[in-house]
FIKOLZA-1660 file (N, C-alpha, C; in steps of 0.1 Angstrom, whole numbers, plus 5000, padded with zeros to 4 digits):
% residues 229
   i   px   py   pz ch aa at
   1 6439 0251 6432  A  X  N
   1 6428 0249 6423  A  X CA
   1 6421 0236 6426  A  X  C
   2 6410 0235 6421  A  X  N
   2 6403 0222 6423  A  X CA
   2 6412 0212 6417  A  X  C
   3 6408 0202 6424  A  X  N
   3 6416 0185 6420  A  X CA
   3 6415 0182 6404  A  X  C
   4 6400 0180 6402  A  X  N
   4 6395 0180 6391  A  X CA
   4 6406 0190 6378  A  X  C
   5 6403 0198 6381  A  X  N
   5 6410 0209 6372  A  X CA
   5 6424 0206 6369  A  X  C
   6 6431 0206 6385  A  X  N
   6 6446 0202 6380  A  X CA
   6 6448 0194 6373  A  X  C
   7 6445 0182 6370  A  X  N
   7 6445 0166 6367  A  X CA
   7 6443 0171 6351  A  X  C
   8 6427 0176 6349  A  X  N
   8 6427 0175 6335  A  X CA
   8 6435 0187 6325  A  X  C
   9 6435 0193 6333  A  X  N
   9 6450 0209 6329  A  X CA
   9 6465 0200 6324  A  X  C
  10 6468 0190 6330  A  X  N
  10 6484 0183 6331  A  X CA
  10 6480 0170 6321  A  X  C
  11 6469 0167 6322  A  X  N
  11 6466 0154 6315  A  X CA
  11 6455 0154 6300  A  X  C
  12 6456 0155 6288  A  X  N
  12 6445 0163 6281  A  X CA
  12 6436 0150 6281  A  X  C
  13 6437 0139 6281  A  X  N
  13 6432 0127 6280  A  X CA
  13 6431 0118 6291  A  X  C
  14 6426 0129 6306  A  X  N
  14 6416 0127 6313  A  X CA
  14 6412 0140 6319  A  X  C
  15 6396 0133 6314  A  X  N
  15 6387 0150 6318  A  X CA
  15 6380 0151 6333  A  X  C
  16 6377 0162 6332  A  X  N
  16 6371 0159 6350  A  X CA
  16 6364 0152 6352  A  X  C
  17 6355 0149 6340  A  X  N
  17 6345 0139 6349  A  X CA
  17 6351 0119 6350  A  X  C
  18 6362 0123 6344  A  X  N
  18 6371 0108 6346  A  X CA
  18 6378 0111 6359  A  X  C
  19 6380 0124 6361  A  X  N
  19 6386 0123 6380  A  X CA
  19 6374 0120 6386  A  X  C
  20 6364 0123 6386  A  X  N
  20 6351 0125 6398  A  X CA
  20 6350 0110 6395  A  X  C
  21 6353 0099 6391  A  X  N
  21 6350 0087 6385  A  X CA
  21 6363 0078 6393  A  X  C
  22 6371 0085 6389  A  X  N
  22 6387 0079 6398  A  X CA
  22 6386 0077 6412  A  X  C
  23 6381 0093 6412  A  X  N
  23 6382 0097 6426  A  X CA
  23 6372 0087 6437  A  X  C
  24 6361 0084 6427  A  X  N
  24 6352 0073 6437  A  X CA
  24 6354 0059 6437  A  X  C
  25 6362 0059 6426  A  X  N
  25 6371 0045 6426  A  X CA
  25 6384 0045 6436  A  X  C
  26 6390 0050 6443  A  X  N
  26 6401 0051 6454  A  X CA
  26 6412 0056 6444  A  X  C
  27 6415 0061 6428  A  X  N
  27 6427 0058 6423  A  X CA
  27 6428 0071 6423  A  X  C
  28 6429 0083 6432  A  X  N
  28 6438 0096 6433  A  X CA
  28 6439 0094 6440  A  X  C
  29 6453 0101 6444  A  X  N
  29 6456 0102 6458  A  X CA
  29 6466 0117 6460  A  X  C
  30 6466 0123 6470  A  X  N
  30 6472 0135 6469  A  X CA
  30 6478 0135 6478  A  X  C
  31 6492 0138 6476  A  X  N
  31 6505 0136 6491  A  X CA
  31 6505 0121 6498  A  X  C
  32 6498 0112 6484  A  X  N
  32 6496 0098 6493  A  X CA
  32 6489 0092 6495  A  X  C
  33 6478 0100 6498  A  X  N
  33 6466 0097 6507  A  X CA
  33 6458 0099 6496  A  X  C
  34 6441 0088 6495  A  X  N
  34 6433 0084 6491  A  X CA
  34 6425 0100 6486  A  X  C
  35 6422 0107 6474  A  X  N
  35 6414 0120 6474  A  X CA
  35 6399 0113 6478  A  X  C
  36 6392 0121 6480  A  X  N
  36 6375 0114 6481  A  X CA
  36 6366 0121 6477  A  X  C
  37 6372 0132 6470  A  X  N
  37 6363 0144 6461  A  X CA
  37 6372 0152 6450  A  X  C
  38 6364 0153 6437  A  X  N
  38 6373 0158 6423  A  X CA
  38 6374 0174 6430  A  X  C
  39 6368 0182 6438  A  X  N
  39 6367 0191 6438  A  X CA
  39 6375 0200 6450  A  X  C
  40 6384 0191 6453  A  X  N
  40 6392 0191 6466  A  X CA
  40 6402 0202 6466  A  X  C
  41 6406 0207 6465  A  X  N
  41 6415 0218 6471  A  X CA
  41 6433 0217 6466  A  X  C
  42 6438 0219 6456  A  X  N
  42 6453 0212 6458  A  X CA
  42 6464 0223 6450  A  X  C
  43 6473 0224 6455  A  X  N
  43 6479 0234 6447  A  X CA
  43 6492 0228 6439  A  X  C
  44 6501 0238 6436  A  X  N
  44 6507 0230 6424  A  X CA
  44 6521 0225 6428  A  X  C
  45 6526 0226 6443  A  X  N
  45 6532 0217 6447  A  X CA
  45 6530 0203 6456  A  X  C
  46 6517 0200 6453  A  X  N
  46 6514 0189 6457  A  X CA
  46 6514 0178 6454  A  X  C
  47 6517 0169 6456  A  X  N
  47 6522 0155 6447  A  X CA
  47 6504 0143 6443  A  X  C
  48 6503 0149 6430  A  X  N
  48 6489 0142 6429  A  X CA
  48 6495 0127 6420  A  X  C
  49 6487 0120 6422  A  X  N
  49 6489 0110 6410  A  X CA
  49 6475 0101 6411  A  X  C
  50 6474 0094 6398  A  X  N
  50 6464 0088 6393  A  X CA
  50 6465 0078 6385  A  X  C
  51 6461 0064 6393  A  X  N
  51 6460 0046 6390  A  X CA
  51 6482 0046 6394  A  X  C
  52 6485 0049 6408  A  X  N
  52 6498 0052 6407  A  X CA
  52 6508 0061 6399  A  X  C
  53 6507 0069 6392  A  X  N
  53 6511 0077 6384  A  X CA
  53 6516 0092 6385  A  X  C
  54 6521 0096 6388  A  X  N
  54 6527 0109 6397  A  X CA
  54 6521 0121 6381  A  X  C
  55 6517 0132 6388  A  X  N
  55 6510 0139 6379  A  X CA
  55 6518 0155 6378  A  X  C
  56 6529 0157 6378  A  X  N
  56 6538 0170 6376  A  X CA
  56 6534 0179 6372  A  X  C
  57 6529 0192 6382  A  X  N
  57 6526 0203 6375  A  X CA
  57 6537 0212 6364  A  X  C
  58 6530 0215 6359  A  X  N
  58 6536 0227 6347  A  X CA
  58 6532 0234 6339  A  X  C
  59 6535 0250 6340  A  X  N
  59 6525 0257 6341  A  X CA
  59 6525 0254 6325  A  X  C
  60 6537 0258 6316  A  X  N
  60 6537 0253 6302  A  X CA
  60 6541 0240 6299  A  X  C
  61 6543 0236 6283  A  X  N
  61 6545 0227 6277  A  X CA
  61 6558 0234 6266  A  X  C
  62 6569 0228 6266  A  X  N
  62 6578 0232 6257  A  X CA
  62 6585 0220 6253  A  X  C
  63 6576 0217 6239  A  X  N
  63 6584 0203 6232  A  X CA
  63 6594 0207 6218  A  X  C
  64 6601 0198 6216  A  X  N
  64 6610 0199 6208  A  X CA
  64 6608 0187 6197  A  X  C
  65 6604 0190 6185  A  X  N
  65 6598 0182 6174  A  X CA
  65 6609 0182 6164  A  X  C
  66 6613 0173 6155  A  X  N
  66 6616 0174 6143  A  X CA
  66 6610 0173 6132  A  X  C
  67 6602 0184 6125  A  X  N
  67 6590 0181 6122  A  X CA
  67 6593 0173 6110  A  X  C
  68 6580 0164 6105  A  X  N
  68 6591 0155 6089  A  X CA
  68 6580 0160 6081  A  X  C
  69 6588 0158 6066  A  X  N
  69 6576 0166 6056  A  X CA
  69 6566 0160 6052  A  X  C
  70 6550 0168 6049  A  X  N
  70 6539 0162 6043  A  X CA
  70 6530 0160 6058  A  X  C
  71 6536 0168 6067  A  X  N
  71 6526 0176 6081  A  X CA
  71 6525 0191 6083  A  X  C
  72 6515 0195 6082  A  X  N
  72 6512 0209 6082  A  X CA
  72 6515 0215 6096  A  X  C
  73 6521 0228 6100  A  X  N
  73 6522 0239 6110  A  X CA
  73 6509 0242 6115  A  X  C
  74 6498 0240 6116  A  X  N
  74 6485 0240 6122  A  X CA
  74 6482 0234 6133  A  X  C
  75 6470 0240 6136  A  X  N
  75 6464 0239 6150  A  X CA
  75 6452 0228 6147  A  X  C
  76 6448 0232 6131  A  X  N
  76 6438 0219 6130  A  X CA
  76 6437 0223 6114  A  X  C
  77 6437 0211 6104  A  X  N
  77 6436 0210 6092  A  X CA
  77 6429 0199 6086  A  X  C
  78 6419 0202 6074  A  X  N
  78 6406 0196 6070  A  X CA
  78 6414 0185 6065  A  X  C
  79 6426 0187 6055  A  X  N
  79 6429 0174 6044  A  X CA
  79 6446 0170 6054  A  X  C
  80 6453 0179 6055  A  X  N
  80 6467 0171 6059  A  X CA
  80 6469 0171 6080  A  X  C
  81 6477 0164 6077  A  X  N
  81 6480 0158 6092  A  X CA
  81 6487 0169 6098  A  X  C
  82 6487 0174 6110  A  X  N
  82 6493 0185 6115  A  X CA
  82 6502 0181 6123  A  X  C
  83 6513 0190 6132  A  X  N
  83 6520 0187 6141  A  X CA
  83 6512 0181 6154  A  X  C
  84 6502 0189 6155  A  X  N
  84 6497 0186 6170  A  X CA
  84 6494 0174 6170  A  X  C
  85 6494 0165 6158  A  X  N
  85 6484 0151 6159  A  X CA
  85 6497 0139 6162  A  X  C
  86 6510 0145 6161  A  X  N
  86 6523 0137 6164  A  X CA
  86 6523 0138 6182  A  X  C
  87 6518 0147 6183  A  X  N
  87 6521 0147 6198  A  X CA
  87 6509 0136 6207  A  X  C
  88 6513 0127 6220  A  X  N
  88 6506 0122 6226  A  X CA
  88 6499 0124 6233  A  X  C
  89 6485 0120 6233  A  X  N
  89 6479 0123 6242  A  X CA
  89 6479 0131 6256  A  X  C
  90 6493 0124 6265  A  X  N
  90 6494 0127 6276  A  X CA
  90 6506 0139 6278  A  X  C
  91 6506 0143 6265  A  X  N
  91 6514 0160 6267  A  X CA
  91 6505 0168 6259  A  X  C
  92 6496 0166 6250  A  X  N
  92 6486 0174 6246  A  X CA
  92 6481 0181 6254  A  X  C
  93 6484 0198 6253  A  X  N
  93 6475 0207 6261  A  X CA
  93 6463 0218 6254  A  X  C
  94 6449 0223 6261  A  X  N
  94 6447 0233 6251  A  X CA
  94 6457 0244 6248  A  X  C
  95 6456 0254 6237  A  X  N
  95 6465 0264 6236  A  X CA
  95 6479 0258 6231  A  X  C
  96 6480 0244 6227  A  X  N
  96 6492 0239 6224  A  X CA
  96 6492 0248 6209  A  X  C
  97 6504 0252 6203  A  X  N
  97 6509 0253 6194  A  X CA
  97 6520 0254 6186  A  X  C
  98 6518 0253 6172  A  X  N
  98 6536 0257 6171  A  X CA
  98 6540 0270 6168  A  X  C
  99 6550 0273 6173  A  X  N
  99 6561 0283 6171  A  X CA
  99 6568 0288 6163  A  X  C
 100 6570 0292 6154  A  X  N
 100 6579 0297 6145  A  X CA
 100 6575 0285 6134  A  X  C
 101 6560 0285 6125  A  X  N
 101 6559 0277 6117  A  X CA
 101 6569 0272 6104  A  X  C
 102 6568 0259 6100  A  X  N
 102 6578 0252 6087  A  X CA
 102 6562 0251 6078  A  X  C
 103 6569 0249 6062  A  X  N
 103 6562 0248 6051  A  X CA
 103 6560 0233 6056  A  X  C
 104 6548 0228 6045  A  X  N
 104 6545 0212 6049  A  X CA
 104 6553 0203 6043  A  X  C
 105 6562 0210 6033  A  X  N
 105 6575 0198 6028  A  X CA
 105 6588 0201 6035  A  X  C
 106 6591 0209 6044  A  X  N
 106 6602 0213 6049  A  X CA
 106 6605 0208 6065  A  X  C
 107 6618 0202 6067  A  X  N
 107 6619 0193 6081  A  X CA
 107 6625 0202 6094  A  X  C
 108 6624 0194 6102  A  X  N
 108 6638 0203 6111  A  X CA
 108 6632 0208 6123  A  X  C
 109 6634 0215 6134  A  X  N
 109 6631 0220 6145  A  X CA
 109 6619 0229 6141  A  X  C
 110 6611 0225 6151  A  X  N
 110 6599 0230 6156  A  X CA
 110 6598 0233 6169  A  X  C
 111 6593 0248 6179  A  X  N
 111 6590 0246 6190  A  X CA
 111 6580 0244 6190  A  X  C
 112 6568 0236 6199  A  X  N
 112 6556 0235 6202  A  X CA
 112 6552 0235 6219  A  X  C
 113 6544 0249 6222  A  X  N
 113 6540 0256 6234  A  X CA
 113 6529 0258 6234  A  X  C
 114 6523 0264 6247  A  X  N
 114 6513 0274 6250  A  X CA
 114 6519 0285 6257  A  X  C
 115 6532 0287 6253  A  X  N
 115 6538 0300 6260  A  X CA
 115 6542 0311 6254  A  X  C
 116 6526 0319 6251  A  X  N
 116 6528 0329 6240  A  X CA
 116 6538 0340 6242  A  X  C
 117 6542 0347 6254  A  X  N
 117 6553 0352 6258  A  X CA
 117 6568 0347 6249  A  X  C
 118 6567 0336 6251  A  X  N
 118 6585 0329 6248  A  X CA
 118 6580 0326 6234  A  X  C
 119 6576 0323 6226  A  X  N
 119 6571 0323 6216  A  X CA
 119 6573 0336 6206  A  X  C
 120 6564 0344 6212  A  X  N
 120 6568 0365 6212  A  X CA
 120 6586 0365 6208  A  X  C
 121 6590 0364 6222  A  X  N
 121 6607 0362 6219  A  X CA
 121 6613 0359 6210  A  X  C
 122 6611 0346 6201  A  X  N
 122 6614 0338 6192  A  X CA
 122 6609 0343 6181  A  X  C
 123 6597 0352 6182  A  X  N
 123 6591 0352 6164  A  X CA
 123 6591 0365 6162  A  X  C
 124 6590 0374 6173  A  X  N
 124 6589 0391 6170  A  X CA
 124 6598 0397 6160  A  X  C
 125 6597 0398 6147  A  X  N
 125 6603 0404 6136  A  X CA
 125 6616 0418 6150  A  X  C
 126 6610 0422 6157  A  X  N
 126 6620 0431 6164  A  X CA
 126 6632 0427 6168  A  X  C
 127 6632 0411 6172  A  X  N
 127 6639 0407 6180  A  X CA
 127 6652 0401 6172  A  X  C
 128 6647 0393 6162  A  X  N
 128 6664 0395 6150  A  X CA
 128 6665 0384 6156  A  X  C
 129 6661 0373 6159  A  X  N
 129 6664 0359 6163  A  X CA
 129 6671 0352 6152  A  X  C
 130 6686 0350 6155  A  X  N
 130 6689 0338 6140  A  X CA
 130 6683 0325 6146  A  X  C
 131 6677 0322 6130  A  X  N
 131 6674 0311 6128  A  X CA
 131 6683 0305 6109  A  X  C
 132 6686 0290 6114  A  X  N
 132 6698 0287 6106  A  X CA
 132 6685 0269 6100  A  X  C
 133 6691 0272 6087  A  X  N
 133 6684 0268 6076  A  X CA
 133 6697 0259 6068  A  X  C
 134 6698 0246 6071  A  X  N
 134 6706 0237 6058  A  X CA
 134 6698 0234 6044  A  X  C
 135 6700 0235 6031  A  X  N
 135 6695 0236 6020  A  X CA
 135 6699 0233 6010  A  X  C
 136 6693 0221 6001  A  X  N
 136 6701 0216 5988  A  X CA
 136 6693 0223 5980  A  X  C
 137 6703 0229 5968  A  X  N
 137 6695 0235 5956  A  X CA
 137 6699 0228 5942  A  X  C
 138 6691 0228 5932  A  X  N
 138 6690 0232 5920  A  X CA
 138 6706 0238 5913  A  X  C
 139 6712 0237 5908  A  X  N
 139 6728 0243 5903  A  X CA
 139 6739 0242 5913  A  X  C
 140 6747 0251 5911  A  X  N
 140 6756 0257 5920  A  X CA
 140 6759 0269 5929  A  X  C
 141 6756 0267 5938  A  X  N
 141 6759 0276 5948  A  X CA
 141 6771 0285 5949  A  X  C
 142 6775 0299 5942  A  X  N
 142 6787 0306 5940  A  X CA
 142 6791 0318 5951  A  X  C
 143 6799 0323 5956  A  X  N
 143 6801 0331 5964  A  X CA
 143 6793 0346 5958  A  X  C
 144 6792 0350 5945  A  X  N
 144 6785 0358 5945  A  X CA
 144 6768 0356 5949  A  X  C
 145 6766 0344 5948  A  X  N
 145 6753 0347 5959  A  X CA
 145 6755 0345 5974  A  X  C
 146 6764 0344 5981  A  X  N
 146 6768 0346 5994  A  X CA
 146 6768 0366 5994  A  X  C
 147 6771 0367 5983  A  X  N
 147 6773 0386 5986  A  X CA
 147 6764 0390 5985  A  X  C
 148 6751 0382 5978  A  X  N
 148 6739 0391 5975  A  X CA
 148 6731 0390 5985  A  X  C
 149 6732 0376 5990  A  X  N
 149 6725 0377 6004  A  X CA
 149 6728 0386 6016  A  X  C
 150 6740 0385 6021  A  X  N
 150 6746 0392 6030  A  X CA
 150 6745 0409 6028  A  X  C
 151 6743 0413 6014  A  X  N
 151 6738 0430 6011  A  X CA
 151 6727 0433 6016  A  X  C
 152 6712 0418 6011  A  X  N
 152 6699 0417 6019  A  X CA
 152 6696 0421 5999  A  X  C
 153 6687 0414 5999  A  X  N
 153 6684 0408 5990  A  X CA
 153 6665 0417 5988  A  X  C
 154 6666 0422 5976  A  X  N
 154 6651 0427 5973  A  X CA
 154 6646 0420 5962  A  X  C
 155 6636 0410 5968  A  X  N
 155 6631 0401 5955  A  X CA
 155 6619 0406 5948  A  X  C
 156 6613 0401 5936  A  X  N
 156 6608 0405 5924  A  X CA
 156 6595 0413 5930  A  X  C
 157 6587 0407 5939  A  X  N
 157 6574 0414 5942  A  X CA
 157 6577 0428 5952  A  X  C
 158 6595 0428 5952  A  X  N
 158 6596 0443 5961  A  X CA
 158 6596 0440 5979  A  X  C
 159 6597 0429 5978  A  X  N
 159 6604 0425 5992  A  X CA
 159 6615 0428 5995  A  X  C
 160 6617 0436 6007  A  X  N
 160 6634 0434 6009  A  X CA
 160 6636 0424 6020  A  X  C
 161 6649 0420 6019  A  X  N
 161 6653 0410 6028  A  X CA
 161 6663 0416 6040  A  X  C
 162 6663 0415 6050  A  X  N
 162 6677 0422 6061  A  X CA
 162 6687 0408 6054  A  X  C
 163 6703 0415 6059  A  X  N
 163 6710 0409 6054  A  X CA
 163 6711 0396 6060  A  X  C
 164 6719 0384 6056  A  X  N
 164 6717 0370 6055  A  X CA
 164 6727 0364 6052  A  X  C
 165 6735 0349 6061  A  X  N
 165 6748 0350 6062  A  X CA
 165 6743 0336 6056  A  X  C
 166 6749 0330 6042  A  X  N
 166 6749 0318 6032  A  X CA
 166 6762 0314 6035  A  X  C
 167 6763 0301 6042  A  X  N
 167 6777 0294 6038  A  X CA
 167 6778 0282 6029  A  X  C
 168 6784 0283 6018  A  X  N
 168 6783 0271 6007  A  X CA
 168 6791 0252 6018  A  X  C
 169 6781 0249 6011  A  X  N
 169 6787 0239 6018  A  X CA
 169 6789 0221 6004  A  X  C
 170 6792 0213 6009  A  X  N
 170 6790 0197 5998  A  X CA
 170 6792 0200 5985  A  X  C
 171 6806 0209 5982  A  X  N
 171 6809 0208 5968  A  X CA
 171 6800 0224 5962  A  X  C
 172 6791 0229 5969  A  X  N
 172 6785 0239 5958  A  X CA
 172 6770 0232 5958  A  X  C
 173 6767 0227 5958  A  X  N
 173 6750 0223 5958  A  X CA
 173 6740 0228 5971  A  X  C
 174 6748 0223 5982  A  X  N
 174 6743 0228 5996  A  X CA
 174 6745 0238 6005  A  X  C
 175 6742 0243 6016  A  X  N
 175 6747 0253 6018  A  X CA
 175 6737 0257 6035  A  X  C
 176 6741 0266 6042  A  X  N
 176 6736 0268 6057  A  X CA
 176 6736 0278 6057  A  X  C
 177 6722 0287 6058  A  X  N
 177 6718 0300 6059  A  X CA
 177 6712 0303 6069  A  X  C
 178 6715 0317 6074  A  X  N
 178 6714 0323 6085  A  X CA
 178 6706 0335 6087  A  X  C
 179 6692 0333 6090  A  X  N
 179 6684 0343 6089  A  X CA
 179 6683 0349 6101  A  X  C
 180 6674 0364 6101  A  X  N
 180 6672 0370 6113  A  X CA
 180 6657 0376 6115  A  X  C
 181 6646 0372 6105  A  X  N
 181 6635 0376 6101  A  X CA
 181 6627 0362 6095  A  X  C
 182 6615 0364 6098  A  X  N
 182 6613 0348 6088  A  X CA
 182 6597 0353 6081  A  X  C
 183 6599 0360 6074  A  X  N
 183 6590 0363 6057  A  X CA
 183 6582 0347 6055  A  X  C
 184 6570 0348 6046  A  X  N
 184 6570 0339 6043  A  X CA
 184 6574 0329 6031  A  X  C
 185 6580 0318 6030  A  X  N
 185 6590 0312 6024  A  X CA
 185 6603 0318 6018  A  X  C
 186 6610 0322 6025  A  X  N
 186 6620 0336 6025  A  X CA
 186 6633 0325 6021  A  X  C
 187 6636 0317 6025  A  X  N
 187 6645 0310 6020  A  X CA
 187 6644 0305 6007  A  X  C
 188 6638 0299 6005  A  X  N
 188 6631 0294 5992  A  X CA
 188 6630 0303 5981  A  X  C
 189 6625 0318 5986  A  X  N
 189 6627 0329 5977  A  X CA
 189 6635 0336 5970  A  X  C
 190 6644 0337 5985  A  X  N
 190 6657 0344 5981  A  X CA
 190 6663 0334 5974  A  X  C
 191 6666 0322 5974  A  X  N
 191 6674 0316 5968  A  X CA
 191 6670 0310 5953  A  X  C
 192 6657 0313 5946  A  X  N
 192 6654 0313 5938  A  X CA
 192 6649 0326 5932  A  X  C
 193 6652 0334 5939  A  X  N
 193 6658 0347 5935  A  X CA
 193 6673 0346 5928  A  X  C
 194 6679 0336 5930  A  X  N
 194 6693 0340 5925  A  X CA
 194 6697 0327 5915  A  X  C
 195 6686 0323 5913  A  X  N
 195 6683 0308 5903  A  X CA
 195 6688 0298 5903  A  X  C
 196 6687 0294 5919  A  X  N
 196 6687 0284 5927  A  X CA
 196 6680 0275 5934  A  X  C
 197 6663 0269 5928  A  X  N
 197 6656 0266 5933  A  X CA
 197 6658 0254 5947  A  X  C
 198 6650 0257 5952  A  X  N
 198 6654 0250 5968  A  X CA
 198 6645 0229 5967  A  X  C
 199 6657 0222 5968  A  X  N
 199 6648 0207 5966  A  X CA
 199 6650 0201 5982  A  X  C
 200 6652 0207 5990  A  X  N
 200 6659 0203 6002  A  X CA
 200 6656 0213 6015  A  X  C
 201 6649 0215 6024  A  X  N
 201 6650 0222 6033  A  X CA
 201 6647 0217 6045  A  X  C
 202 6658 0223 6058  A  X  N
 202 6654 0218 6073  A  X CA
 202 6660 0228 6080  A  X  C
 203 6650 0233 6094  A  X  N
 203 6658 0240 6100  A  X CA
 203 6665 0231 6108  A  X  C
 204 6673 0237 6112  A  X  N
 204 6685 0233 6122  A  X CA
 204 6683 0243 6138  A  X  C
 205 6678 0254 6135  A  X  N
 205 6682 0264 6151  A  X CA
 205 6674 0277 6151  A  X  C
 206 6671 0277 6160  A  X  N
 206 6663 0290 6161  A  X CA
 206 6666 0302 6178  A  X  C
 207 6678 0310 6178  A  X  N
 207 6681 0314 6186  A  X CA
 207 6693 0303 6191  A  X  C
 208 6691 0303 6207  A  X  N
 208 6697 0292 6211  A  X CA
 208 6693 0280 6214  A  X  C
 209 6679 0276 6208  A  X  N
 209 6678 0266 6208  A  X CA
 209 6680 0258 6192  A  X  C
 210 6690 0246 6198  A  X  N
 210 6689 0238 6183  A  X CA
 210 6685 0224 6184  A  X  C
 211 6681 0216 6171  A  X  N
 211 6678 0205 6171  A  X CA
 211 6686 0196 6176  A  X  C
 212 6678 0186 6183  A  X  N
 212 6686 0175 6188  A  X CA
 212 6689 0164 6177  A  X  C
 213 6703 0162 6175  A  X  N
 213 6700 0153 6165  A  X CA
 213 6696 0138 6165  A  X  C
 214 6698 0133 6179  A  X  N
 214 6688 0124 6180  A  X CA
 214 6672 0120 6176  A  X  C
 215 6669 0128 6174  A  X  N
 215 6657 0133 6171  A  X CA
 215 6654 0131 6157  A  X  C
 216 6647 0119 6151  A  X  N
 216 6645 0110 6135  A  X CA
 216 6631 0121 6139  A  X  C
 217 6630 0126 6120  A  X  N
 217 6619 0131 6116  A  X CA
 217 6606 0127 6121  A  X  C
 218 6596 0132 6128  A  X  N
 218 6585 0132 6138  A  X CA
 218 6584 0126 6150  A  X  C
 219 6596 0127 6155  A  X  N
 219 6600 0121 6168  A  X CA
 219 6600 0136 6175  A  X  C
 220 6599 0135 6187  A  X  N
 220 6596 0145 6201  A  X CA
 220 6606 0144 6213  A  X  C
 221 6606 0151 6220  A  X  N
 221 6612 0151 6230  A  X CA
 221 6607 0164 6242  A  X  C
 222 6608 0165 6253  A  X  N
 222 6603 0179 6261  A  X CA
 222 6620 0186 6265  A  X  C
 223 6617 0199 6264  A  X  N
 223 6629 0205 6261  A  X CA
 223 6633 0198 6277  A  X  C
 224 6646 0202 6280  A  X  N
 224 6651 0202 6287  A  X CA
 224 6651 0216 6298  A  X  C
 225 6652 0213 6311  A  X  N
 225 6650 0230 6320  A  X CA
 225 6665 0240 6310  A  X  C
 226 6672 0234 6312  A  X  N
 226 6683 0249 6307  A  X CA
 226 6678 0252 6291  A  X  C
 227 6674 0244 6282  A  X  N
 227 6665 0245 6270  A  X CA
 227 6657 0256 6267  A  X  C
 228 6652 0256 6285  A  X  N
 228 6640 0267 6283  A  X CA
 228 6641 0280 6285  A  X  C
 229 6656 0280 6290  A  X  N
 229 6663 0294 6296  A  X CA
 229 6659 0300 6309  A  X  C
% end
């Protein structure tokens, strides 16, 4: 692909016409050597970099967010702050998005990609992907609502739920739920379906990927290669 192109494809926050600018300033260089045109020829094992800076192709972007609450799951939003606006500049892609969206008060693992395929994988109601949910509620959490979940739960508007593995956890208040469908606000539902209102929610895991706990509320990280499977 053209020089130009690669550069601003890997970099969202330089556009081509900042390579054609670079480029006549000496600061690309490809395999080393000085580029002398944005429009040059380069493919994607070729070692570009720009003002010294090595420029790594990749066809995607797979970050790993802990999203914190009072940011919206959007691509772009008029009044609240989105995920994509946590991310910097120099991993911002177009097509960035997130994955398997959270409510705007709810924390916990986010994927954020342009790889609608693996994405598919992760979100396709077919696919039965557990995703696991820690959660403080309102009362006490009893084993008979561990039974009602795990039967699969039909809430008031005539939703049914596939079944759902609740483990009580901190005395009866909290507890780590195990979904395999993701309805919208389905935890929150079901559990106030059973008159437990939810004051607490984060995911923890989606498939096999889980949060890093290193990872303090709106802090980032790029998955790791075995991450990405």
């Amino acid at each position: 692909m053209r020089l130009d192109k690669f550069v601003s494809s890997q970099r969202n926050d330089i556009s081509r016409s900042m390579v054609r600018e670079l480029c006549r300033k000496g600061q690309v260089t490809v395999n080393g050597k000085v580029a002398k045109a944005a429009d040059a020829k380069v493919s994607e094992n070729d070692i570009v970099a720009v003002k010294g800076v090595e420029i790594c192709y990749k066809k995607f972007v797979y970050i790993m967010m802990n999203k914190p609450q009072g940011v919206v799951c959007s691509t772009r939003d008029g009044e609240s702050k989105t995920v994509l606006e946590l991310v910097p500049p120099e991993m911002f892609r177009e097509g960035l998005f997130p994955a398997g969206r959270l409510d705007k008060d709810t924390e916990g693992l986010l994927l954020l990609t342009d790889d609608g395929p693996l994405a598919h994988e992760l979100l396709s109601p077919k696919k039965h992907v557990d995703k696991v949910y820690f959660a403080r509620v309102e009362g006490m959490l009893e084993q008979s609502d561990a039974a009602a979940l795990a039967a699969g739960l039909t809430l008031g508007d005539g939703l049914e739920c596939l079944p759902a593995d609740l483990e009580i956890l901190e005395g009866g208040s909290c507890c780590r739920i195990t979904l395999r469908e993701g309805k919208y606000h389905q935890v929150k539902r079901m559990l106030a379906a059973r008159g437990k209102p939810v004051t607490y929610l984060k995911r923890l895991s989606m498939g096999p990927l889980a949060l890093d706990p290193a990872l303090k509320p709106g802090e980032w990280r790029p998955l790791t290669v075995p991450e990405q499977g």
